[in-house]
C-alpha positions as CSV (number, residue, x, y, z in Angstrom):
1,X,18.5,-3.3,10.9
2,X,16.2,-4.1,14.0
3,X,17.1,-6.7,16.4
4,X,15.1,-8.6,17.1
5,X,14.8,-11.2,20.6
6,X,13.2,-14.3,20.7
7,X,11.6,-15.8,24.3
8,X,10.6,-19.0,25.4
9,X,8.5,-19.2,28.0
10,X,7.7,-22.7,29.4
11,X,4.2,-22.9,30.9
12,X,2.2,-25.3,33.2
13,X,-0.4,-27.3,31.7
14,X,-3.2,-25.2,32.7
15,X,-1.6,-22.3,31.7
16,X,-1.1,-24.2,27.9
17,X,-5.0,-25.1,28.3
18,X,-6.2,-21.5,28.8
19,X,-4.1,-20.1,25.9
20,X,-4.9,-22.5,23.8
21,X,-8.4,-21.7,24.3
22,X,-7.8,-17.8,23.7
23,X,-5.6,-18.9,20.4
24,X,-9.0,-20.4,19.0
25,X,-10.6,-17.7,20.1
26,X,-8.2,-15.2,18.0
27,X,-8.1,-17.6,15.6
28,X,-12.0,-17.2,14.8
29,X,-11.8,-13.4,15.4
30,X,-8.8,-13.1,12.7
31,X,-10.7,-15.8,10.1
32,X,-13.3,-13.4,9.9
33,X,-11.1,-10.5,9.1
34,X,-9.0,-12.2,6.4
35,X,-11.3,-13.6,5.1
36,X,-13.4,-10.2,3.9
37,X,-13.6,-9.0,0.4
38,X,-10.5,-6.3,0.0
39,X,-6.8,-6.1,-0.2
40,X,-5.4,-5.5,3.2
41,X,-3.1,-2.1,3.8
42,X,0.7,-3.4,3.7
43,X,2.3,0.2,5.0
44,X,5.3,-1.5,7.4
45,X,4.6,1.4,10.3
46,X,1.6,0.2,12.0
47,X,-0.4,3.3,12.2
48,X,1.2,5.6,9.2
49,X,0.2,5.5,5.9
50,X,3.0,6.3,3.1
51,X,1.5,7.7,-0.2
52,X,2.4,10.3,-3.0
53,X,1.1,14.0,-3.4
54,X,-0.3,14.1,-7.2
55,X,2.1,17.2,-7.5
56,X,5.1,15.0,-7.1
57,X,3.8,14.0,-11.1
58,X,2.7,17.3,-12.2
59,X,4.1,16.9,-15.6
60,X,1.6,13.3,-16.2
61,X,-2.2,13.9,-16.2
62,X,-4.2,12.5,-12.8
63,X,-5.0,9.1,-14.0
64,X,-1.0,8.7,-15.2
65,X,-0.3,9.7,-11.5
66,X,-2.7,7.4,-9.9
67,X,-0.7,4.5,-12.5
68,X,2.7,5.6,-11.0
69,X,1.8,5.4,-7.5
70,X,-0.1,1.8,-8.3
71,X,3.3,1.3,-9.7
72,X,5.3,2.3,-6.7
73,X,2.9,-0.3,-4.3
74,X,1.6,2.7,-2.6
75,X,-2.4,2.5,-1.7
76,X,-2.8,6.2,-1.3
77,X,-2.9,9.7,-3.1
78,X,-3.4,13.9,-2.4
79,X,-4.9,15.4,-5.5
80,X,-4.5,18.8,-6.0
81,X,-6.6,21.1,-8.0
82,X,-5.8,22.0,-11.7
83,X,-4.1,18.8,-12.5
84,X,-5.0,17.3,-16.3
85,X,-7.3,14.9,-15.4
86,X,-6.7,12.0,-18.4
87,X,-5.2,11.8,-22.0
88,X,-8.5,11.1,-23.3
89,X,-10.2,14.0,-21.6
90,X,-7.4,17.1,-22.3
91,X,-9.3,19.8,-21.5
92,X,-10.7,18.5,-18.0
93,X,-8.7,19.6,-14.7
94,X,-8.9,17.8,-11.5
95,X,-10.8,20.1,-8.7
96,X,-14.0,20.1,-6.9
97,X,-16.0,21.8,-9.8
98,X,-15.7,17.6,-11.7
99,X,-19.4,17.0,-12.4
100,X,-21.2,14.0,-11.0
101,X,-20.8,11.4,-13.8
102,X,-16.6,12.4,-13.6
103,X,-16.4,11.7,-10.0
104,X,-17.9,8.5,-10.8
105,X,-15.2,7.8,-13.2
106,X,-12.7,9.4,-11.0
107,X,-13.8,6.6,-8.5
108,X,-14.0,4.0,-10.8
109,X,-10.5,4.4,-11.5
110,X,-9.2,4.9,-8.0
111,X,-10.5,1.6,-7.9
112,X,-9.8,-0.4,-10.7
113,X,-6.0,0.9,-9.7
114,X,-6.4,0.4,-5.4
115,X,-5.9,3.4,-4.9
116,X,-7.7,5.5,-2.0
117,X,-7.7,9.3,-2.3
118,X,-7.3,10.6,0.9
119,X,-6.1,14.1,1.0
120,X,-7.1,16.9,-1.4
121,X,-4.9,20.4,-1.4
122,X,-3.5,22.3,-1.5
123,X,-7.1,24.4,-2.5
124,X,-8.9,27.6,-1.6
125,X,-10.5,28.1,1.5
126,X,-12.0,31.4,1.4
127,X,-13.8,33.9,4.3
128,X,-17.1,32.4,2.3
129,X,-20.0,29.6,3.5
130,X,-20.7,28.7,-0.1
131,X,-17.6,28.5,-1.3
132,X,-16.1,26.2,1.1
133,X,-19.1,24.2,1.6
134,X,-18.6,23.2,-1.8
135,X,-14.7,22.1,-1.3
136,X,-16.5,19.7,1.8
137,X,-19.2,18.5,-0.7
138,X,-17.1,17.4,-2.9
139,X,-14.3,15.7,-0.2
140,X,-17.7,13.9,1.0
141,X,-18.5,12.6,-2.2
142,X,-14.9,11.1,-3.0
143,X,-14.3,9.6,0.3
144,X,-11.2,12.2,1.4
145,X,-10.5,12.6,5.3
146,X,-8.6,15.8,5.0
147,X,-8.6,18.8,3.1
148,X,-5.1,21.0,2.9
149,X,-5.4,24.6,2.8
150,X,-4.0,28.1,3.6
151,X,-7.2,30.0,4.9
152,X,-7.3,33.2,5.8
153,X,-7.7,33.7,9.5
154,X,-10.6,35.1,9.3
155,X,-12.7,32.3,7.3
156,X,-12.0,29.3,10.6
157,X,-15.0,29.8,11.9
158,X,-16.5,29.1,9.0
159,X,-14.0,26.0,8.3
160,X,-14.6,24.4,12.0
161,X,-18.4,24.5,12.1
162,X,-18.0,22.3,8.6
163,X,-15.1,19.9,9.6
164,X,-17.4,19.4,12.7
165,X,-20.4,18.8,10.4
166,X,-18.5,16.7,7.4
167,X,-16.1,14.9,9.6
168,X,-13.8,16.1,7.3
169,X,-10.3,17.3,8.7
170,X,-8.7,20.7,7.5
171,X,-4.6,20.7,7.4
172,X,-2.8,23.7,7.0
173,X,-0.1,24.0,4.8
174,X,3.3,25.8,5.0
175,X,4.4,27.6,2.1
176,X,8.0,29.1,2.4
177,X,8.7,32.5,3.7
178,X,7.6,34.9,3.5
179,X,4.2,33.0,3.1
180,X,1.4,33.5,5.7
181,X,1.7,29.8,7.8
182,X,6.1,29.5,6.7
183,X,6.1,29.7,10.6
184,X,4.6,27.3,12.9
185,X,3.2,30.1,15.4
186,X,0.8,31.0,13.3
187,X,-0.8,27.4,12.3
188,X,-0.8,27.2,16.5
189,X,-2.2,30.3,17.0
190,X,-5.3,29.6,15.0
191,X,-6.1,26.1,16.0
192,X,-5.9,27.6,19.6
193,X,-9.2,26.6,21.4
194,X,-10.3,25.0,18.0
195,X,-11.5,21.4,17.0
196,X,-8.7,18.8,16.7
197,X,-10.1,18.1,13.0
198,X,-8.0,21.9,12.4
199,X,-4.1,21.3,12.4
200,X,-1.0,21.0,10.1
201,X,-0.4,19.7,7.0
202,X,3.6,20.0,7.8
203,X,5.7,20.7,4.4
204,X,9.0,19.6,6.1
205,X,11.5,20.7,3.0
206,X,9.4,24.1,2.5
207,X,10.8,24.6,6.4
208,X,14.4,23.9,5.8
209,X,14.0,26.7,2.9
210,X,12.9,29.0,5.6
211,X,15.8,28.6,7.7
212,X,14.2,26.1,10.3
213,X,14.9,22.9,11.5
214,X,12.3,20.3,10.4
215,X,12.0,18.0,13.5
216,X,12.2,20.9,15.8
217,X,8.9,22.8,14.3
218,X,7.3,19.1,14.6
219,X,8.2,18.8,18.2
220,X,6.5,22.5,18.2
221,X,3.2,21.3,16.3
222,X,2.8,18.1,18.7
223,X,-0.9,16.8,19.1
224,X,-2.2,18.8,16.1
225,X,-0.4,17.5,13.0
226,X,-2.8,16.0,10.4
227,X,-0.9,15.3,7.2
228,X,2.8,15.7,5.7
229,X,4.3,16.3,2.8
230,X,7.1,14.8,4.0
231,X,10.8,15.6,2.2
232,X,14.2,15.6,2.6
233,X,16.7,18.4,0.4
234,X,19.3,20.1,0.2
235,X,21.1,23.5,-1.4
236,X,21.8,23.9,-4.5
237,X,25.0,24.0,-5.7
238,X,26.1,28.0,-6.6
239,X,22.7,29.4,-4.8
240,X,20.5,30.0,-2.3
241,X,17.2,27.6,-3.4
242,X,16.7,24.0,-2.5
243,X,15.7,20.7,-3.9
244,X,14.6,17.7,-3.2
245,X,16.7,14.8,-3.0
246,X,15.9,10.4,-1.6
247,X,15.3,10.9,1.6
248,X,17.9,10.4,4.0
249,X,20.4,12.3,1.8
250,X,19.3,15.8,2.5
251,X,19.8,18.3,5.2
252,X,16.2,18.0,6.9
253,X,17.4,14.8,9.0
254,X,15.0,12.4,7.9
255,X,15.7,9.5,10.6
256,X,14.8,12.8,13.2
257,X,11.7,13.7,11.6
258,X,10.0,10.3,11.9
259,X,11.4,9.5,15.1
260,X,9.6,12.5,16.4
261,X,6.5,11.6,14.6
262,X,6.5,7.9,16.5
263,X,7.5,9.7,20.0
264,X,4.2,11.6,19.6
265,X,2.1,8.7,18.0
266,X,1.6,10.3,15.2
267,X,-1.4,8.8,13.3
268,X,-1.8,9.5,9.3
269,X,-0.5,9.7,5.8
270,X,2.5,11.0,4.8
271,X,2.7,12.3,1.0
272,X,5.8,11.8,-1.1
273,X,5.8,15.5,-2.7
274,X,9.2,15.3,-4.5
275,X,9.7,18.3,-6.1
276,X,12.9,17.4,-8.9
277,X,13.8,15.8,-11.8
278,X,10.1,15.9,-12.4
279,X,9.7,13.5,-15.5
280,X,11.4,10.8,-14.3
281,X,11.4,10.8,-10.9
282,X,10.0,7.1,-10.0
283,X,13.3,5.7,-9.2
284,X,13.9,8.5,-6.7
285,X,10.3,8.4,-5.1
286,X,11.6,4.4,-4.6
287,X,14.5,5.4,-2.9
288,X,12.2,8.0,-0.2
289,X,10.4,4.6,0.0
290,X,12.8,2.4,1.0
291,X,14.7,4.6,3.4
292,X,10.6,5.4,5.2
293,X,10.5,1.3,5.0
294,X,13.7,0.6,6.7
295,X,13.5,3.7,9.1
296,X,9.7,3.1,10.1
297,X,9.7,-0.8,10.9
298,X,12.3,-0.2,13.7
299,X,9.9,1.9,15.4
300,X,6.5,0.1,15.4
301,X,6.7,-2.8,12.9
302,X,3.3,-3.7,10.7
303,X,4.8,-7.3,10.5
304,X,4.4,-6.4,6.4
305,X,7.9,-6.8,4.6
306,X,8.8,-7.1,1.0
307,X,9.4,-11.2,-0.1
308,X,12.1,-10.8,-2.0
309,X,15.5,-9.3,-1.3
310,X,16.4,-6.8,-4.2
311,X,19.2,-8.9,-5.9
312,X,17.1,-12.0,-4.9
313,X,19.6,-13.5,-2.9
314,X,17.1,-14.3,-0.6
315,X,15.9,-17.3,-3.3
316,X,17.0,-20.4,-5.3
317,X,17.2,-19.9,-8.8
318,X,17.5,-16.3,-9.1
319,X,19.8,-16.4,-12.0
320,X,16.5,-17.2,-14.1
321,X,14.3,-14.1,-13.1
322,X,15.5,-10.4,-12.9
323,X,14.1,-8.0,-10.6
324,X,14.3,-4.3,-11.9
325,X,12.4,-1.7,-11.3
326,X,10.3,-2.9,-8.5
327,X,9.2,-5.6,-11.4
328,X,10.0,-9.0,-11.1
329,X,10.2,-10.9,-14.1
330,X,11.2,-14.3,-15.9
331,X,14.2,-15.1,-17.5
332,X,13.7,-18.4,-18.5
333,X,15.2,-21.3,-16.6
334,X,12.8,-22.8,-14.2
335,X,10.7,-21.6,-10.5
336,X,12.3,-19.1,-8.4
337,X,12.0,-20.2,-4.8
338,X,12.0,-18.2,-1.8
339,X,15.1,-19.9,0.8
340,X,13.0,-19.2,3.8
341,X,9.8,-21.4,4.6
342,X,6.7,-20.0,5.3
343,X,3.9,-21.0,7.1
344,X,0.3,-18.6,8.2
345,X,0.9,-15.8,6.4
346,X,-0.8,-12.8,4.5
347,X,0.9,-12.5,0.7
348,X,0.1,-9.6,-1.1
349,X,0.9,-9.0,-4.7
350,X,0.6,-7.9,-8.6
351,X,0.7,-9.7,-11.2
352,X,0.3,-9.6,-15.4
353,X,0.2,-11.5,-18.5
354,X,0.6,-11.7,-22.0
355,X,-2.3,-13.2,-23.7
356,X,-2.5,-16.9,-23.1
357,X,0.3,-16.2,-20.7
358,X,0.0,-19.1,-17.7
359,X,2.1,-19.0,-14.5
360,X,1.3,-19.7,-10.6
361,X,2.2,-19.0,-6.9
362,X,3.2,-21.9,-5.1
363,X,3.0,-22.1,-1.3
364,X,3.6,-23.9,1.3
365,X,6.4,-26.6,-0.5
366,X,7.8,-29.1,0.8
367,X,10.3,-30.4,-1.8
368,X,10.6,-28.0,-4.3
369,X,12.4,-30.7,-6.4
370,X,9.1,-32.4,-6.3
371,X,6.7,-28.8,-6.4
372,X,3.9,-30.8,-7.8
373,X,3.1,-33.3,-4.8
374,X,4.4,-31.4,-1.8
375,X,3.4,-27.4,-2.7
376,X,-0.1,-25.6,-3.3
377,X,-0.4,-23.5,-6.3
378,X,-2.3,-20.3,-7.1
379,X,-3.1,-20.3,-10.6
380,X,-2.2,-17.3,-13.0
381,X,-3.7,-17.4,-16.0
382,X,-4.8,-15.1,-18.8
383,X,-7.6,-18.4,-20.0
384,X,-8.6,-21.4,-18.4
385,X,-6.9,-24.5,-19.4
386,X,-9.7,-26.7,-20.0
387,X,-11.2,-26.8,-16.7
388,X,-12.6,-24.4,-14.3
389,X,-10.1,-25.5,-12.1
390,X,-7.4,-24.3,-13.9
391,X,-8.4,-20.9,-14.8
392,X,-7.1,-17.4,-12.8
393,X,-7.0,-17.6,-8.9
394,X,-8.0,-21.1,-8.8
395,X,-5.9,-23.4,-6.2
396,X,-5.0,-26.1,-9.3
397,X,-6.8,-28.5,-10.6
398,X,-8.4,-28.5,-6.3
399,X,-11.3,-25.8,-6.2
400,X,-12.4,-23.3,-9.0
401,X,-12.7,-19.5,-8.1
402,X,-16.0,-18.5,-7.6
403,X,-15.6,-15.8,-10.4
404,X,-14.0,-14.4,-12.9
405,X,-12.4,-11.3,-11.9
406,X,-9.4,-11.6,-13.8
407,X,-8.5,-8.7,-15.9
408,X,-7.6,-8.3,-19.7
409,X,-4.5,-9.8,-20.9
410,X,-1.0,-7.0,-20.0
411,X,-3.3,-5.8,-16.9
412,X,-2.4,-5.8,-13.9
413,X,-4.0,-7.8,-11.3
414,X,-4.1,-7.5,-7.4
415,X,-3.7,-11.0,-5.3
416,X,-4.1,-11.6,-1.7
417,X,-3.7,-15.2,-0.8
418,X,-3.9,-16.1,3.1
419,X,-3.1,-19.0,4.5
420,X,-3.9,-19.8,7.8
421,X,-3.7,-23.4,9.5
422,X,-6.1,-25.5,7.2
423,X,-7.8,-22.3,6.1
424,X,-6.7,-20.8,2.2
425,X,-8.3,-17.6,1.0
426,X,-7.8,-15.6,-2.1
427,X,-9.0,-12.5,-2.9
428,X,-8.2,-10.9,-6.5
429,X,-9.1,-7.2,-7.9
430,X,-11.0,-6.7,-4.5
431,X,-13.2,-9.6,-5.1
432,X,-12.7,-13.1,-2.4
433,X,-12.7,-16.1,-5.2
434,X,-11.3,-18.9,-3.1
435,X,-12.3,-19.9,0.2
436,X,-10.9,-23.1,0.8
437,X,-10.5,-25.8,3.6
438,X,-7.6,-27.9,3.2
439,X,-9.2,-30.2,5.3
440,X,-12.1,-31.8,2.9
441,X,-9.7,-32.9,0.7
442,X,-8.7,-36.1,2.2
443,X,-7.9,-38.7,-0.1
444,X,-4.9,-38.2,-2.9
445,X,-6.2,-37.9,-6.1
446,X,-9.9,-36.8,-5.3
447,X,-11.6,-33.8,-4.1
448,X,-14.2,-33.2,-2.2
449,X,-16.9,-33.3,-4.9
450,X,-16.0,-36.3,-6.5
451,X,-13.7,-34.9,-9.4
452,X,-10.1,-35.9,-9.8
453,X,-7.1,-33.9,-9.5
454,X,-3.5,-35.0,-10.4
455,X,-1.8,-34.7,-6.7
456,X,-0.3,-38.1,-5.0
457,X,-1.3,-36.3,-1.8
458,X,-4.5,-35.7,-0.2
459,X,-4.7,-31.7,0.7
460,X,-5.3,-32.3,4.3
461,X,-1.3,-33.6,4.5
462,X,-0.2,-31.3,2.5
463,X,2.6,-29.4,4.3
464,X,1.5,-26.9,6.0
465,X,4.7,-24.7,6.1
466,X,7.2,-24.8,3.1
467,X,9.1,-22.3,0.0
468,X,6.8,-19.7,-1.4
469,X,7.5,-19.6,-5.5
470,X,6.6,-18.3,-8.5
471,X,6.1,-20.6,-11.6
472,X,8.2,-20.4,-14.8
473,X,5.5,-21.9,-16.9
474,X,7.6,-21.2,-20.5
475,X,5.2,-17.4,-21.2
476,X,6.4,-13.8,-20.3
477,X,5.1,-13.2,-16.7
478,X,5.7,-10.2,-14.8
479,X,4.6,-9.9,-10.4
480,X,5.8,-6.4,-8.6
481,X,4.7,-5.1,-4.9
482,X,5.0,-8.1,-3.7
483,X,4.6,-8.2,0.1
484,X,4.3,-10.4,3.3
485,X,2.7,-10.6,6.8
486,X,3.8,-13.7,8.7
487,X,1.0,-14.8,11.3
């Protein structure tokens, strides 16, 4: 664990003046960023973005793949070419051939999931205009920032004259020996004198199978690393092959690898390409997680963390919800409260429900004995209750969501909810449906266009620091990813 120091620093009155004039000053900069339209990024390394290589599920068609790394909280994915694309299109493979109207429905399920495809390999970069053009076309058109390859020497200056035109970066990827780039001389010795968009997609486990040490061969590749497929493995038992095992547990010395990454300020995604136990690996790809998590916020903290402690000691009540699976989920037996209080912050979550299924996020309590008059609650529904104010993403029975974005019943759905000094935003399924100031609401019992609400307090005192919880309502309700940035 980090530690972490805590200073005072007393200040003259001027001094307080002045940076209470730059603190409104940030604070206006920062409303207008949390308060845009999208889900913010919750990777705990500020700078490095943790996502899965589609190969890691090469036995589940793309779409399943996309589902699992939704699943895992991840925001990003590498396809690779000649992956099944979907269950209800079998004889369609994921590559740069899709036609126009599958992108679009490539896209539109990238999206419905929050999902970003950033990388796209490893694919064919051939000694031909045409044919590589087309490979850029087609990373244009789906939004991808780098494209892993193993190109003949002879075909980069073809390659840099289009990274330079697309803006499009080309990684190249090590293979094991005896493999054309197994060594990283030869990935140096052709990006020598090229564009930085040219560099190394660096296949850390396929390096330990060639006899070299992982952290050592990054060290050697400093200043023109693009992408990983980061892993961790070790020898098989009776033989000579390796395989991949959580990371941390293997012989590539994880904890090495990423604290050479952070000494070069590495900036970029690393894939999760776990290559074992292929059809039910989830639980494994969770452990690679949590090791990255607890390794990586030591070195350059995000300020993002998960809520809730895996046994949820970290809570009151926790005997009556279960946590399993990354999936938390009621038991029966009343709210489960976080211990800590919590006051600006960023909240980041999933949720779903059964049809007619009703639950809520309450933050900010005061008295969580008396949630209802001291708390502000985030409604999750699958209907509305009889009043616009009570339907999905509303703050209850206060202020209505300015649309319906909630999604069908057993769905999941993405939250946001920021709260910032009097300021409450929410934004669900990449749409902002609350923007809310807690200051209009200043009588008990009334808000601000005349209509009644239920609450002994006026808004504007409601606590502005308190337990964060998540409503036992009497149906089935299931959150996962759930995820904070204190402010």
């Amino acid at each position: 664990m980090c530690k972490k120091t805590a200073i005072l620093m007393v200040l003259s009155a001027a001094i307080v003046f002045a940076g209470s004039c730059q603190e409104q000053k940030n604070y206006r900069k920062e409303s207008k960023i949390i308060s845009l339209q999208n889900h913010p990024a919750t990777d705990a390394y500020d700078g490095w973005r943790l996502g899965v290589q589609a190969w890691t599920f090469n036995r589940f068609t793309f779409y399943e793949a996309v589902d699992k790394t939704a699943s895992l909280g991840l925001e990003w994915i590498e396809a690779y070419p000649g992956q099944r694309l979907s269950k209800e299109r079998p004889g369609v493979r994921f590559n740069h051939n899709l036609p126009s109207h599958i992108r679009t429905e490539v896209k539109a399920k990238l999206a419905d999931a929050g999902i970003r495809l950033v990388n796209y390999g490893v694919v064919e970069l051939p000694d031909n205009e045409d044919k590589c053009r087309k490979v850029f076309d087609f990373a244009k058109d789906m939004g991808i920032e780098t494209i892993v390859s193993e190109p003949p020497e002879a075909a980069f200056d073809i390659i840099e004259k289009l990274c330079n035109k697309y803006d499009i970066n080309v990684a190249i990827h090590n293979h094991p020996k005896p493999s054309h780039y197994w060594n990283p001389d030869t990935v140096l010795k052709v990006c020598k004198g090229r564009s930085r968009r040219i560099g190394a997609c660096a296949d850390t486990g396929h390096w330990k199978r060639s006899g070299l040490n992982p952290a050592e061969m990054l060290k050697k590749l400093e200043g023109r690393i693009i992408s990983l497929h980061f892993k961790d493995v070790i020898r098989q038992e009776g033989g000579d092959d390796y395989h991949d095992v959580v990371w941390g547990t293997g012989g590539c010395d994880a904890e090495a690898m990423l604290k050479e990454l952070h000494r070069q300020n590495f900036v970029g995604v690393f894939s999760i390409e776990y290559e074992y136990n292929w059809d039910s690996s989830l639980p494994e790809v969770r452990g690679c997680m949590k090791y990255f998590n607890e390794v990586s916020v030591c070195l350059n903290p995000s300020g993002w963390g998960d809520l809730l402690a895996g046994d949820l000691s970290n809570c009151y009540n926790s005997h009556s919800w279960t946590l399993a699976d990354g999936e938390l989920a009621r038991k029966g037996g009343g709210d489960l409260w976080t211990r800590r209080k919590y006051g600006d912050f960023i909240l980041d979550l999933e949720f779903k429900v059964n049809k007619g299924g009703n639950s809520g996020v309450f933050i900010r309590t005061g008295d969580i004995q008396n949630w209802l008059h001291t708390g502000i609650e985030v409604q999750v529904h699958d209907s509305i209750d009889g009043t616009a104010r009570g339907s999905c993403g509303a703050i209850y029975d206060c202020l209505a969501p300015g649309k319906d974005v909630a999604k069908d019943p057993g769905r999941w759905n993405q939250m946001t909810i920021t709260a910032r000094a009097n300021k409450i935003y929410v934004v669900m399924n990449g749409e902002q449906i609350i923007d809310m100031d807690l200051n209009l609401w200043t009588e008990p019992h009334k808000n601000p266009d005349g209509s009644t609400n239920k609450f002994n307090t006026a808004y504007k005192d409601m606590p502005r620091t308190g337990h964060i919880g998540f409503q036992d309502h009497g149906d089935p309700v299931w959150y996962r990813n759930i995820k904070i940035k204190p402010l």
